[in-house]
C-alpha positions as CSV (number, residue, x, y, z in Angstrom):
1,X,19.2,-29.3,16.5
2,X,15.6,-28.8,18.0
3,X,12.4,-28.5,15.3
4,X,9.6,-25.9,15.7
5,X,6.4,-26.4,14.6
6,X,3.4,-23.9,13.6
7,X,0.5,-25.0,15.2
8,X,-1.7,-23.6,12.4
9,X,-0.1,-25.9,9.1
10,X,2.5,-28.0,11.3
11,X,5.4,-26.4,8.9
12,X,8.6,-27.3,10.7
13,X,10.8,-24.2,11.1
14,X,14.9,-24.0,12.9
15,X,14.1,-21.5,14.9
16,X,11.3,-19.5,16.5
17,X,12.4,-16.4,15.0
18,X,12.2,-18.3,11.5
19,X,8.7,-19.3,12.8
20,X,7.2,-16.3,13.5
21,X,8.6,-13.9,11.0
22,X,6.5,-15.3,8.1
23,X,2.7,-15.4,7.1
24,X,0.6,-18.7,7.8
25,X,-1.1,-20.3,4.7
26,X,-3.3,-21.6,7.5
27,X,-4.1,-18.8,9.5
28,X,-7.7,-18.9,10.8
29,X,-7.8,-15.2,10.3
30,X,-7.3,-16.4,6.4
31,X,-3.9,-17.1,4.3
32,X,-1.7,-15.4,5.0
33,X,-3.4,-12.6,7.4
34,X,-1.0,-13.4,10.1
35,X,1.8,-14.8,11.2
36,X,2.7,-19.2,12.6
37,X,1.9,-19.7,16.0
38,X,4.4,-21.7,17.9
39,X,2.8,-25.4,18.8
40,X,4.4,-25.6,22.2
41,X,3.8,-29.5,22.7
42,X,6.0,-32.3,22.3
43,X,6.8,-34.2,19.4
44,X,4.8,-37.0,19.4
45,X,4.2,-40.4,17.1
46,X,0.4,-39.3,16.6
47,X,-1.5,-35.6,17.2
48,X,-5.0,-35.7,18.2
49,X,-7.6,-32.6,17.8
50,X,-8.5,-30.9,20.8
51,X,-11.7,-30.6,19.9
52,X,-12.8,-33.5,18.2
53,X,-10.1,-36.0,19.1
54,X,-9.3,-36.9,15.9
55,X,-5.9,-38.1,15.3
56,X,-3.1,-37.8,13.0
57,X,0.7,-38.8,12.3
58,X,1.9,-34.8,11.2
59,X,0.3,-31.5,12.3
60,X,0.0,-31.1,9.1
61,X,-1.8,-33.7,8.0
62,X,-4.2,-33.1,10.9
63,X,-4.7,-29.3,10.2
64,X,-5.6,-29.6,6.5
65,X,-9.2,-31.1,7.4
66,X,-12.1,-29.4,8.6
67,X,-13.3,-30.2,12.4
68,X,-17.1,-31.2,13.1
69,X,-16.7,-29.8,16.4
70,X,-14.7,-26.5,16.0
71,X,-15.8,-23.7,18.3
72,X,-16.7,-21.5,15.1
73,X,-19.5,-24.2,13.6
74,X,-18.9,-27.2,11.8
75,X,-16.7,-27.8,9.4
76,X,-16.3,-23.8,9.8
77,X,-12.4,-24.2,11.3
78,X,-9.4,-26.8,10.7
79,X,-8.6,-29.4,13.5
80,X,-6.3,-28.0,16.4
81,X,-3.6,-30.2,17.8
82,X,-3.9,-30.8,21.3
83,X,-0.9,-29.9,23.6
């Protein structure tokens, strides 16, 4: 059975619908102002930021920190896994 990921919190979800049907905790918009977003890369051993390059074993753990290179400012947006 294939895992979805959000690409906002790295919450694993069955399906897309499930995915996209509820509210992100780690919307940049702010909790809960909109909805997952789909993470459309593989499954991988380690996720690196696309801005930064920092790296991670879970989405998740990688999206809970500030980035010192987000487009927004620093430290002003979470780390983005890289497709």
């Amino acid at each position: 059975m294939p895992t979805f990921y959000c690409e906002y919190c790295g919450t694993k979800f069955p399906s897309v619908f499930n995915l996209t049907s509820l509210p992100c905790f780690r919307h940049p918009d702010g909790a809960n102002k909109g909805r997952h977003k789909l993470y459309e890369g593989s499954e991988k051993s380690s996720y690196s930021c696309k801005y930064c390059g920092a790296n991670n074993t879970s989405i998740a753990a990688l999206t809970s920190v500030p980035c010192p290179r987000h487009p927004k400012g620093t430290h002003k947006g979470k780390h983005t896994p890289a497709l």
